[in-house]
PDB file of N, CA, C, O and CB in Angstrom:
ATOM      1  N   UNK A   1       0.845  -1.173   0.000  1.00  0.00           N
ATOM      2  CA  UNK A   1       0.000   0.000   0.000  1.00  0.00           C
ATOM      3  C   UNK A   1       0.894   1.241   0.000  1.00  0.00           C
ATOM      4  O   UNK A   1       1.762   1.400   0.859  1.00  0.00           O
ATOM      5  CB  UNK A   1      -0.963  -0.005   1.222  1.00  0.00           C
ATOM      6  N   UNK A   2       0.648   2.173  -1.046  1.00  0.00           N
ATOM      7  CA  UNK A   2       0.899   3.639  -0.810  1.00  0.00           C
ATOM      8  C   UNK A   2       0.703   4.949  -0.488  1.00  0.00           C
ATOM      9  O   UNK A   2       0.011   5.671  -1.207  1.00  0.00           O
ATOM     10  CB  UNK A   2       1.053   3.838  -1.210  1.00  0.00           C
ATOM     11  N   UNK A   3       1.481   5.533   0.983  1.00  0.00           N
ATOM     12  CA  UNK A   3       0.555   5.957   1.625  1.00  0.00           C
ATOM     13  C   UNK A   3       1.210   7.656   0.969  1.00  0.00           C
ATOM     14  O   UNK A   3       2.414   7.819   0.770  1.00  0.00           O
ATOM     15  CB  UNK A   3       0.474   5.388   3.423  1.00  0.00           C
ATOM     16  N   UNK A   4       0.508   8.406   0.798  1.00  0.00           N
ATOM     17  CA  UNK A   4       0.298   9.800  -0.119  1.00  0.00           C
ATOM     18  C   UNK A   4       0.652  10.816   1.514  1.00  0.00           C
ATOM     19  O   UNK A   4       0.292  10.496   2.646  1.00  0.00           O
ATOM     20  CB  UNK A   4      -1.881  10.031  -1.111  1.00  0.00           C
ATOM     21  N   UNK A   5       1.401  11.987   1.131  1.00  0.00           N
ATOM     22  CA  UNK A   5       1.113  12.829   2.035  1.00  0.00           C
ATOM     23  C   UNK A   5       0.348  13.866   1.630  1.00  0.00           C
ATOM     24  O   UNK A   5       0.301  14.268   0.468  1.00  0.00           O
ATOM     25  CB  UNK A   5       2.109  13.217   2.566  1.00  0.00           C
ATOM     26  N   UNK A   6      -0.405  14.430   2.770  1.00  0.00           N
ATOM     27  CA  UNK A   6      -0.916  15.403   2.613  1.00  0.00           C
ATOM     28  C   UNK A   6      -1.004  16.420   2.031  1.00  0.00           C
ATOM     29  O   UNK A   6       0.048  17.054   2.105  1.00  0.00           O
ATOM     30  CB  UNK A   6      -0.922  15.572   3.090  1.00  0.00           C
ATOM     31  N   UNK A   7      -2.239  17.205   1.121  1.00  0.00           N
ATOM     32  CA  UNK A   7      -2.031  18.348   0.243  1.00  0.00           C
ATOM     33  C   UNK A   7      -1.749  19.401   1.592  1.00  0.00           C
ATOM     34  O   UNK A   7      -1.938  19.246   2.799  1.00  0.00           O
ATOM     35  CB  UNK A   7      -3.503  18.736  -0.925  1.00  0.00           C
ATOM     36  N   UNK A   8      -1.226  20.498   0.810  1.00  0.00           N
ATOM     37  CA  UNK A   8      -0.980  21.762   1.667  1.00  0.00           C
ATOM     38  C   UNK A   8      -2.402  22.480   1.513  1.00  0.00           C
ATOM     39  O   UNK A   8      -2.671  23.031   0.446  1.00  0.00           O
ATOM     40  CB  UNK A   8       0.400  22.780   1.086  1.00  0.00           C
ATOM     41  N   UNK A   9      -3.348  22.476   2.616  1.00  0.00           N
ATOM     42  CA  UNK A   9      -4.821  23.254   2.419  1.00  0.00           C
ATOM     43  C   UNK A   9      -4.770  24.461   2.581  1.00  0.00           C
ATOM     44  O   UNK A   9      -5.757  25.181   2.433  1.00  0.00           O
ATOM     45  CB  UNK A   9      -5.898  22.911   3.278  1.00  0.00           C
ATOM     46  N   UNK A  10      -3.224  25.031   3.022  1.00  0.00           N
ATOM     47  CA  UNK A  10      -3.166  26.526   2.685  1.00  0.00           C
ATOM     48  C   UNK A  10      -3.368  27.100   1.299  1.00  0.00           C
ATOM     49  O   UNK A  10      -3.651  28.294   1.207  1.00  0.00           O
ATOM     50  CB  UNK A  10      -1.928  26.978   3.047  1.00  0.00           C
ATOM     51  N   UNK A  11      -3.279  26.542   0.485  1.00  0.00           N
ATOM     52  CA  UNK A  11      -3.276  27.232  -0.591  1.00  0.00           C
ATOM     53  C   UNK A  11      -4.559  27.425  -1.450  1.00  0.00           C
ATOM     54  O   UNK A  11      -4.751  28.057  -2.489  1.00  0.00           O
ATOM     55  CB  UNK A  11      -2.356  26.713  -1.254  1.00  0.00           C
ATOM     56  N   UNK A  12      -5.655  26.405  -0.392  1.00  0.00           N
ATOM     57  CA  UNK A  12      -6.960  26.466  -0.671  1.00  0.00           C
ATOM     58  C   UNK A  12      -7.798  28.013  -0.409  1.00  0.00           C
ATOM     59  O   UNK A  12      -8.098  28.269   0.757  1.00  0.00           O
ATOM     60  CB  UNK A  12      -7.508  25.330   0.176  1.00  0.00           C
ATOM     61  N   UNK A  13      -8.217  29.165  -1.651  1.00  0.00           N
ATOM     62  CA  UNK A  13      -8.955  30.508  -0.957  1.00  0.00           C
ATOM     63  C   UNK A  13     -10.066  30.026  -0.585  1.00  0.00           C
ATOM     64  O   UNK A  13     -10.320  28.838  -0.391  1.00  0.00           O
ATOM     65  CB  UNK A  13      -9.259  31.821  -1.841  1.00  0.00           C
ATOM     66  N   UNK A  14     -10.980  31.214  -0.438  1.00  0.00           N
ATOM     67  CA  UNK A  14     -12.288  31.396  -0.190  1.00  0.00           C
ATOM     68  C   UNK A  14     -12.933  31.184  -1.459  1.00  0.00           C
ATOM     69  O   UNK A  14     -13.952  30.508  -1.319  1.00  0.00           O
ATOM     70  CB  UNK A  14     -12.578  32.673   0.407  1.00  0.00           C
ATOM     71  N   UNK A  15     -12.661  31.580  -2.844  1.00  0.00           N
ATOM     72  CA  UNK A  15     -13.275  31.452  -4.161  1.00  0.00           C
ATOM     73  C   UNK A  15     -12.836  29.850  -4.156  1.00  0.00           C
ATOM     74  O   UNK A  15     -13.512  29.361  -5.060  1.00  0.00           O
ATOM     75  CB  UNK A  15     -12.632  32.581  -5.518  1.00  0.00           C
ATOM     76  N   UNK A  16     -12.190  29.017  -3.687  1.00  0.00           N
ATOM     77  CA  UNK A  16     -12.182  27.950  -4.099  1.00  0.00           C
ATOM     78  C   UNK A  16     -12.949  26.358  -3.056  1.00  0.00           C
ATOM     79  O   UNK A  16     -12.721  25.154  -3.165  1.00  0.00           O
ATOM     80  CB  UNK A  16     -10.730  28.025  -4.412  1.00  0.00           C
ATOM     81  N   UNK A  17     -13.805  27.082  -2.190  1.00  0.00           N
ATOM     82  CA  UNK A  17     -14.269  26.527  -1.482  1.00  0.00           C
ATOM     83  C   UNK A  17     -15.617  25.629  -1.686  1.00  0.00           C
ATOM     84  O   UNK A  17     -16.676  26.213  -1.914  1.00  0.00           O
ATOM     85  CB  UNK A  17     -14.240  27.308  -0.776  1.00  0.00           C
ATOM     86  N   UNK A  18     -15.562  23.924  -1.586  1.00  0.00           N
ATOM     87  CA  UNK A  18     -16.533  23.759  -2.047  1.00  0.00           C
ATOM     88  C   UNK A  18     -16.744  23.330  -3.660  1.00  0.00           C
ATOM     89  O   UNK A  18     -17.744  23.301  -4.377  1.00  0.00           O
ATOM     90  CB  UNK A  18     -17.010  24.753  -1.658  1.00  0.00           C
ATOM     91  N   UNK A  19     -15.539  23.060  -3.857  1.00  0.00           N
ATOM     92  CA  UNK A  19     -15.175  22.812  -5.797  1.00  0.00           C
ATOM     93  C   UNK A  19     -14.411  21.726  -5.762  1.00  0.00           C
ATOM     94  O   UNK A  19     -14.197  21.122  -4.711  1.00  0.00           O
ATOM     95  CB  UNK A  19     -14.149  24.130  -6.798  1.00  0.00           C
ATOM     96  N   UNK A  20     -13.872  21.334  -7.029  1.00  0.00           N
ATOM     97  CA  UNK A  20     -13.227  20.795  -6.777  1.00  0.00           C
ATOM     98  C   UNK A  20     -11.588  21.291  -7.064  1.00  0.00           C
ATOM     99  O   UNK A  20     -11.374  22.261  -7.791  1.00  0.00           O
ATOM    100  CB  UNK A  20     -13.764  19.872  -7.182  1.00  0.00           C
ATOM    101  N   UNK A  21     -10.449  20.517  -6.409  1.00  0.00           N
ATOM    102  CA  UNK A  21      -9.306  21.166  -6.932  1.00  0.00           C
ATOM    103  C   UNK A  21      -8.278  20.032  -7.561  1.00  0.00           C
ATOM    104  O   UNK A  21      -8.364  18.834  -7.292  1.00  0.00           O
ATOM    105  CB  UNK A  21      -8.630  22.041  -5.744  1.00  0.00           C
ATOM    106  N   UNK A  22      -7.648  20.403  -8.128  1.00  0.00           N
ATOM    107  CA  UNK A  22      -6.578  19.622  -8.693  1.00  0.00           C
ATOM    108  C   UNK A  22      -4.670  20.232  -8.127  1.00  0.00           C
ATOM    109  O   UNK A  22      -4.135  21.322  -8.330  1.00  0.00           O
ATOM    110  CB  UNK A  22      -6.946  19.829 -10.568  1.00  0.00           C
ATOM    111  N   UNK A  23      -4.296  19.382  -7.634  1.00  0.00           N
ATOM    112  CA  UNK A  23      -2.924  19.610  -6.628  1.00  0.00           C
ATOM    113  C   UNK A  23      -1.763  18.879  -7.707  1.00  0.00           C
ATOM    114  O   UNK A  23      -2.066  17.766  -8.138  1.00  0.00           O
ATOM    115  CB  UNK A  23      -3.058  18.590  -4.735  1.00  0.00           C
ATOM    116  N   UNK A  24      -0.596  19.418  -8.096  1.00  0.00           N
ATOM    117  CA  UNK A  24       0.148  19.057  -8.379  1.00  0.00           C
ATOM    118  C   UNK A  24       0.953  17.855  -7.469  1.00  0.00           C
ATOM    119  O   UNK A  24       1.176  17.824  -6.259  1.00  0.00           O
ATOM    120  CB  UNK A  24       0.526  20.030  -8.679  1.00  0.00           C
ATOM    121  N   UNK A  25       1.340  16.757  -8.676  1.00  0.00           N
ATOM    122  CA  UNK A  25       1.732  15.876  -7.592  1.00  0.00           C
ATOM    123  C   UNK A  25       2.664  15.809  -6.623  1.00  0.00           C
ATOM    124  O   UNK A  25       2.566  14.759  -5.988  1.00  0.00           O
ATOM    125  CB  UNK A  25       1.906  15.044  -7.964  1.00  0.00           C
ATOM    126  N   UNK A  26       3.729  16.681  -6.178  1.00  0.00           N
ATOM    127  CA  UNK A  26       4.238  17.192  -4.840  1.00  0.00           C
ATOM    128  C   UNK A  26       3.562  17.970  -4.285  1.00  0.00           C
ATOM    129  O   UNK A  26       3.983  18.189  -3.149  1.00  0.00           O
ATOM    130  CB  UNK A  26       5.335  17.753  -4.813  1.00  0.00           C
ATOM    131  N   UNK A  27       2.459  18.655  -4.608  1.00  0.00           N
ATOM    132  CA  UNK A  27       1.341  18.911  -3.690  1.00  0.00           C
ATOM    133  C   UNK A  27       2.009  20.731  -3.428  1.00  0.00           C
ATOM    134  O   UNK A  27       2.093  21.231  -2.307  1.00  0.00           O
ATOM    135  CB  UNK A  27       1.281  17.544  -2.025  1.00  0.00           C
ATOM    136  N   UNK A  28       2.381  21.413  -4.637  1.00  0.00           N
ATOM    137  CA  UNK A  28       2.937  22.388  -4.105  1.00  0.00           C
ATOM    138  C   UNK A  28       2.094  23.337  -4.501  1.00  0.00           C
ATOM    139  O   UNK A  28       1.930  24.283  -3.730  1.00  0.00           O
ATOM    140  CB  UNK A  28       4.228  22.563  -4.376  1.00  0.00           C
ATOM    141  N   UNK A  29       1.462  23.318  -5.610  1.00  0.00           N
ATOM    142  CA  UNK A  29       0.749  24.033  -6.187  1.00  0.00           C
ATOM    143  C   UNK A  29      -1.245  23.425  -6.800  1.00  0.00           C
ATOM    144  O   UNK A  29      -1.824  22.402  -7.167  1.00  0.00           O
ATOM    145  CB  UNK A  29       1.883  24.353  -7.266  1.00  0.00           C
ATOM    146  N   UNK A  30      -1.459  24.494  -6.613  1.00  0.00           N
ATOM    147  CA  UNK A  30      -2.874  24.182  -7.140  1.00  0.00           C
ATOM    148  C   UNK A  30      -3.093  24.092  -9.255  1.00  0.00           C
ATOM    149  O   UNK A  30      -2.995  25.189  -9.805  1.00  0.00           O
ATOM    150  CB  UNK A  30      -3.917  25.731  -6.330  1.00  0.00           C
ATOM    151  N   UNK A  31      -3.254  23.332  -9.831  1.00  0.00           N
ATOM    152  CA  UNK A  31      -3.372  23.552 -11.343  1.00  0.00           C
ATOM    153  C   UNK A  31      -4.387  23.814 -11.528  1.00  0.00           C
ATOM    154  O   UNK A  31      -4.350  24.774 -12.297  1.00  0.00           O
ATOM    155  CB  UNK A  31      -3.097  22.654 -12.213  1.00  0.00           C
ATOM    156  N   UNK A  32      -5.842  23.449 -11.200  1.00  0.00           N
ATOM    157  CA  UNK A  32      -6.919  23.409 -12.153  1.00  0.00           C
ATOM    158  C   UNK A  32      -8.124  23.805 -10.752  1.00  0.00           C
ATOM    159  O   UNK A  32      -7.732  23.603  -9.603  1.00  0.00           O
ATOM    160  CB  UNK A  32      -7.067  21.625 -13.174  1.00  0.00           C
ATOM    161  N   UNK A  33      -9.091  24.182 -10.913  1.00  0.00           N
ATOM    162  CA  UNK A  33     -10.017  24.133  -9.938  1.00  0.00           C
ATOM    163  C   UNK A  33     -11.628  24.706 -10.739  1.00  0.00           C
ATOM    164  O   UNK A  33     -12.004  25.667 -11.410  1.00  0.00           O
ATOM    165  CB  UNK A  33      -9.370  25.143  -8.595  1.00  0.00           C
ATOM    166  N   UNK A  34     -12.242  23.372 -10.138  1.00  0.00           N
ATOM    167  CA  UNK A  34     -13.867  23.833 -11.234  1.00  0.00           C
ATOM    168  C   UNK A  34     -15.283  23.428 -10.116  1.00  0.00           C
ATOM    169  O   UNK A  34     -15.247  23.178  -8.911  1.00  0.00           O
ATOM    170  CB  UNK A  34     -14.067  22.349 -13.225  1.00  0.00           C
ATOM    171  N   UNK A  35     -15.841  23.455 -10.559  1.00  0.00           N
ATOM    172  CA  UNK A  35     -17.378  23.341  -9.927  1.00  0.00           C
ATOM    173  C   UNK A  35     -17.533  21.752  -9.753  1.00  0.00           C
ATOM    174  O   UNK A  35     -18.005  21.228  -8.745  1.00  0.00           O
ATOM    175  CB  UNK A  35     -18.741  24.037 -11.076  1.00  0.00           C
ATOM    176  N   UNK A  36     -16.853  20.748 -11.400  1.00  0.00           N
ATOM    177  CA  UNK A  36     -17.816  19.564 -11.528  1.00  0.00           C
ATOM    178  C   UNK A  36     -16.295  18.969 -11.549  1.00  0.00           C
ATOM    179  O   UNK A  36     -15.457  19.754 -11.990  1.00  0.00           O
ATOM    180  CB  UNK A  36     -19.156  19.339 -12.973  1.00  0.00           C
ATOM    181  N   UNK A  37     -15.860  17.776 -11.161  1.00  0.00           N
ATOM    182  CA  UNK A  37     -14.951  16.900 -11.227  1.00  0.00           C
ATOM    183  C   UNK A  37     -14.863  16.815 -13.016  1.00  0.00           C
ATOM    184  O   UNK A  37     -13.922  16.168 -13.476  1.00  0.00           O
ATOM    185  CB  UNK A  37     -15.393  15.505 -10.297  1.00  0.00           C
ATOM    186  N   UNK A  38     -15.702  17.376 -13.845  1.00  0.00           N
ATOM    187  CA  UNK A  38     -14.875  16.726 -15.352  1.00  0.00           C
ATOM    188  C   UNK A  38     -14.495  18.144 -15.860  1.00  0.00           C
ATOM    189  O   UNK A  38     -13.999  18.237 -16.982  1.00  0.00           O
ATOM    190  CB  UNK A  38     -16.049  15.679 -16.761  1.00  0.00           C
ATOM    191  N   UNK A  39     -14.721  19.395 -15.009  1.00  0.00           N
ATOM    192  CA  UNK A  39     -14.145  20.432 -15.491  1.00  0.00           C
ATOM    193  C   UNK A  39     -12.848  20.723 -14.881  1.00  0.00           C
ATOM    194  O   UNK A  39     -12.159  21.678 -15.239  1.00  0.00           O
ATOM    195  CB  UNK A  39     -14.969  21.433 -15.408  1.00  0.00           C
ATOM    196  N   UNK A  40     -12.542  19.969 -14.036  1.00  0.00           N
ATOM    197  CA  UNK A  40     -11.469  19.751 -13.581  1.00  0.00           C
ATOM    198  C   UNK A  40     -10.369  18.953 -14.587  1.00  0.00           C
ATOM    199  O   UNK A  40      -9.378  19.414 -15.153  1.00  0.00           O
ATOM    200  CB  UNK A  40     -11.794  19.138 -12.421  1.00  0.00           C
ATOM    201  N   UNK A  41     -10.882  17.675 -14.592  1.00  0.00           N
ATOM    202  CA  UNK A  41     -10.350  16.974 -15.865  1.00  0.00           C
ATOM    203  C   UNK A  41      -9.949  17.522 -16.931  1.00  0.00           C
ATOM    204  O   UNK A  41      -8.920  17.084 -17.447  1.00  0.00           O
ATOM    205  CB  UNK A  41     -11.106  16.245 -16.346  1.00  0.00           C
ATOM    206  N   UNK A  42     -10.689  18.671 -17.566  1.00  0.00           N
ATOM    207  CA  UNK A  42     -10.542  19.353 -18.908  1.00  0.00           C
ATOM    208  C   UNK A  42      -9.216  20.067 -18.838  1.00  0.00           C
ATOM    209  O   UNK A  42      -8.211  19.917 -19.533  1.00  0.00           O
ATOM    210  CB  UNK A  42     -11.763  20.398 -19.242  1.00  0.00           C
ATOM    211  N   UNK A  43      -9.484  20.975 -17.712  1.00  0.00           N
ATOM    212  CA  UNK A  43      -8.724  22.068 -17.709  1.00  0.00           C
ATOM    213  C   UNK A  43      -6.835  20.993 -16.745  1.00  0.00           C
ATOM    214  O   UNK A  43      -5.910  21.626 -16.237  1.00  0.00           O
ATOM    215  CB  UNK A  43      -9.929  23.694 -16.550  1.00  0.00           C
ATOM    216  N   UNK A  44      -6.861  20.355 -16.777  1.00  0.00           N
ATOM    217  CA  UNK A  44      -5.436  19.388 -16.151  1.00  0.00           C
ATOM    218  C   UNK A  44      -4.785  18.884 -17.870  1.00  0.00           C
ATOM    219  O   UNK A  44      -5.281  18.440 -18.905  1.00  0.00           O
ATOM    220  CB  UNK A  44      -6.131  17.447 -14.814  1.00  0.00           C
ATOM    221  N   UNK A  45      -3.594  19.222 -17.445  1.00  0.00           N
ATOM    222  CA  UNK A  45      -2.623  18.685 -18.961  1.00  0.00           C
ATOM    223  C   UNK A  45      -2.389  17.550 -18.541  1.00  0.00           C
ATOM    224  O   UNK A  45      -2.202  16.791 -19.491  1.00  0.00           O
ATOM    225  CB  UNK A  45      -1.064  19.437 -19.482  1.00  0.00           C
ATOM    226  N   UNK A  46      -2.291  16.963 -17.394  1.00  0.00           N
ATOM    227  CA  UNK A  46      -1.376  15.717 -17.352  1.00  0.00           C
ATOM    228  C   UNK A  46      -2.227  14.820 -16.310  1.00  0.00           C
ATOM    229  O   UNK A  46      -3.135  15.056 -15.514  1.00  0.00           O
ATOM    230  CB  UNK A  46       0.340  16.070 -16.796  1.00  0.00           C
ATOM    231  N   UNK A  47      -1.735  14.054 -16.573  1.00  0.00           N
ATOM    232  CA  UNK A  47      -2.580  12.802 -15.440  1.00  0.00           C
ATOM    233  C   UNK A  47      -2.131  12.614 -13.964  1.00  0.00           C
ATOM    234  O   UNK A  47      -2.754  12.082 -13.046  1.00  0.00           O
ATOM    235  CB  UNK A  47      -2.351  11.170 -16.014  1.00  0.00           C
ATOM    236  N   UNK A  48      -0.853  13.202 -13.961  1.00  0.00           N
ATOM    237  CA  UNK A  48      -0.105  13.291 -12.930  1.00  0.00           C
ATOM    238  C   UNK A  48       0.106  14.247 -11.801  1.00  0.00           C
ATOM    239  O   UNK A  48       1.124  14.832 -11.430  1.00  0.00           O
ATOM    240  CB  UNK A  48       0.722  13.190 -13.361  1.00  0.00           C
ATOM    241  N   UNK A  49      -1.609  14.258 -11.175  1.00  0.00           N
ATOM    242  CA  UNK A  49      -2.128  15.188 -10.323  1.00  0.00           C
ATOM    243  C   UNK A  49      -3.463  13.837  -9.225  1.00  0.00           C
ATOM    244  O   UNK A  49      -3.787  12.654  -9.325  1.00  0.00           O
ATOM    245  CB  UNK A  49      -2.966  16.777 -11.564  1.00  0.00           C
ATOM    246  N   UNK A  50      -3.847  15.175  -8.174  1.00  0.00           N
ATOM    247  CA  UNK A  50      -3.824  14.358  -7.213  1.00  0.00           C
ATOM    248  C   UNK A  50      -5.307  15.652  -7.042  1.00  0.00           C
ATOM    249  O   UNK A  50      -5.183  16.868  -6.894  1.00  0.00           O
ATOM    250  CB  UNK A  50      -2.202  14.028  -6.071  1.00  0.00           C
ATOM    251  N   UNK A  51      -6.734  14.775  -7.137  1.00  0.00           N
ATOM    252  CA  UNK A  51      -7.793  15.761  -7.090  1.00  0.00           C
ATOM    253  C   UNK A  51      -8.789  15.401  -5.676  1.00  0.00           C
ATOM    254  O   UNK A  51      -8.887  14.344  -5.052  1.00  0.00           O
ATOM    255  CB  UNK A  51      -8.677  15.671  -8.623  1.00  0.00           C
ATOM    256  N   UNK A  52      -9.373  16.546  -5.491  1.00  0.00           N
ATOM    257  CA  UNK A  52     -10.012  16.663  -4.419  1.00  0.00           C
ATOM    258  C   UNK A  52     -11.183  17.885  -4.380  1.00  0.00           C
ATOM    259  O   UNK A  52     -11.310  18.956  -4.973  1.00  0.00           O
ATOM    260  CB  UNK A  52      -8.981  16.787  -3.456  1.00  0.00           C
ATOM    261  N   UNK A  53     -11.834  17.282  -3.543  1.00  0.00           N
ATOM    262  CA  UNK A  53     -13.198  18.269  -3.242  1.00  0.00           C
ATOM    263  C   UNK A  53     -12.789  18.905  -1.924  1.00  0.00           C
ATOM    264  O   UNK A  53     -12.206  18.402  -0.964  1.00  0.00           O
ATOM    265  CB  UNK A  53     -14.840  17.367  -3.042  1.00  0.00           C
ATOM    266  N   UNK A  54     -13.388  20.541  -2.183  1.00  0.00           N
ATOM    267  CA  UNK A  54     -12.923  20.830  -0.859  1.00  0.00           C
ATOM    268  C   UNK A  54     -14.265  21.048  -0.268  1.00  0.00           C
ATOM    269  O   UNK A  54     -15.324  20.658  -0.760  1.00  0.00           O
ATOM    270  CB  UNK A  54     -11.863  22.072  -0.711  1.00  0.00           C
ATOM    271  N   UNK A  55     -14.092  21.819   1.019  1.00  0.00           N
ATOM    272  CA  UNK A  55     -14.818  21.933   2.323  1.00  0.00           C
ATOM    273  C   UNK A  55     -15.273  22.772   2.365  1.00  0.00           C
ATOM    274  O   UNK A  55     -14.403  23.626   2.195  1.00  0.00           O
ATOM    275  CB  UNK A  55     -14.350  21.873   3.365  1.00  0.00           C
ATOM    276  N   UNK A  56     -16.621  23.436   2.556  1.00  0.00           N
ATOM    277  CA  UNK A  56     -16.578  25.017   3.043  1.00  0.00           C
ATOM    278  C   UNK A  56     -16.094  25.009   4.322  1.00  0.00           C
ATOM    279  O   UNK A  56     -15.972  24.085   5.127  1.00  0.00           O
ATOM    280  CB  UNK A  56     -17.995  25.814   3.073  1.00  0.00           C
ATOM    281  N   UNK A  57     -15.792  26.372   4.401  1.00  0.00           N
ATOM    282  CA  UNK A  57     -14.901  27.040   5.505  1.00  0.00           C
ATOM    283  C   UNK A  57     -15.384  26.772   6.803  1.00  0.00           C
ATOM    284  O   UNK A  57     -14.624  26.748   7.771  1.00  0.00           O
ATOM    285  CB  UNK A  57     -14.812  28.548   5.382  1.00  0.00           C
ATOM    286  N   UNK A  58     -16.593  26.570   6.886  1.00  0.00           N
ATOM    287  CA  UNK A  58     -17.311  26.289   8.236  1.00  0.00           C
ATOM    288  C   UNK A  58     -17.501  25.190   8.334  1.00  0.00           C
ATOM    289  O   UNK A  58     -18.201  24.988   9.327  1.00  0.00           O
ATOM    290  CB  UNK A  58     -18.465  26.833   8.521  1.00  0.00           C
ATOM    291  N   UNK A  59     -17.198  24.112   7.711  1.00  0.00           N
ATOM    292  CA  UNK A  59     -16.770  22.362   8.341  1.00  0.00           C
ATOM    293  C   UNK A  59     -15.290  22.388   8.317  1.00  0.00           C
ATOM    294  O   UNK A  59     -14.464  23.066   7.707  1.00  0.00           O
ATOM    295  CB  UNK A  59     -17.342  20.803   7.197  1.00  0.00           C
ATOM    296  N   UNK A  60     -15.222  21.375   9.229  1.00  0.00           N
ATOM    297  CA  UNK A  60     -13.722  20.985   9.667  1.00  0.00           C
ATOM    298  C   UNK A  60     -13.492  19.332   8.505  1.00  0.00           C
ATOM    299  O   UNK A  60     -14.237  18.614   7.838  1.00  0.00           O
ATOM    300  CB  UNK A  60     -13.681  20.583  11.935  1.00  0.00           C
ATOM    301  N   UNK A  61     -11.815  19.402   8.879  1.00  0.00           N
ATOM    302  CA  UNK A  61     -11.619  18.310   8.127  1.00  0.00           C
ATOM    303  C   UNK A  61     -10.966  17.362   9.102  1.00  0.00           C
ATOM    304  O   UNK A  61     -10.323  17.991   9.942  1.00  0.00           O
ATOM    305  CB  UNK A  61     -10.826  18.601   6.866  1.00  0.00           C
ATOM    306  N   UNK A  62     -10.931  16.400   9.222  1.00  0.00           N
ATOM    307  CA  UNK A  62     -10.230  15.223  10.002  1.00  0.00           C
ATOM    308  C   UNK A  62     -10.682  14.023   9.563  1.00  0.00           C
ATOM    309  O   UNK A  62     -11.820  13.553   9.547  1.00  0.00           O
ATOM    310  CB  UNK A  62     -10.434  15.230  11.484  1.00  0.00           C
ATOM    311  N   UNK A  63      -9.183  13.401   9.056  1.00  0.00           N
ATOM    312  CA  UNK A  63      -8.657  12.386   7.903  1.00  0.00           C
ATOM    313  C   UNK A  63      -9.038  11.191   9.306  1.00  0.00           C
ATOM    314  O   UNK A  63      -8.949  11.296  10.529  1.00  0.00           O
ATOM    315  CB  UNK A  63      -6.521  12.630   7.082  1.00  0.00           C
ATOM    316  N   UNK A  64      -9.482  10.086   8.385  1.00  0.00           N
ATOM    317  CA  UNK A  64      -9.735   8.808   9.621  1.00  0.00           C
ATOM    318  C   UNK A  64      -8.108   8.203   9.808  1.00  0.00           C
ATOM    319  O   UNK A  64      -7.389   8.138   8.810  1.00  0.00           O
ATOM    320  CB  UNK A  64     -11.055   7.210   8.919  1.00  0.00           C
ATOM    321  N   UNK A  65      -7.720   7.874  10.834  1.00  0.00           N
ATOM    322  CA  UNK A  65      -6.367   7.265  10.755  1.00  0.00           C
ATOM    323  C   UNK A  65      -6.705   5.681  11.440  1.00  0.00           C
ATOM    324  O   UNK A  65      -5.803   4.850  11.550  1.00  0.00           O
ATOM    325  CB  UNK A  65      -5.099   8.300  11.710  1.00  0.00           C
TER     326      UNK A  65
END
């Protein structure tokens, strides 16, 4: 099993809350960010990204360990 580290959710704004985002795969940067998971898809050149839905600001996040 491969275990992934964590995106940096700092780099998540307020306009991007609640969408989905697309994280470069060292997780340094944000590439793509859309409403629907296939506008996400569109707008990504490479396959070699790491996607996610985010949160609004007023739920918390905590990963199950």
């Amino acid at each position: 099993m491969k275990t992934i580290k964590a995106p940096n959710l700092k780099l998540i704004t307020k306009s991007m809350e609640n969408k989905w985002v697309a994280f470069s795969a060292n997780y340094k940067k944000i590439v793509a960010v859309g409403s629907t998971l296939a506008e996400v898809y569109r707008k990504v050149k490479t396959d070699n990204v790491v996607v996610m839905k985010t949160l609004p600001s007023n739920l918390g996040y905590a990963p199950k360990s």
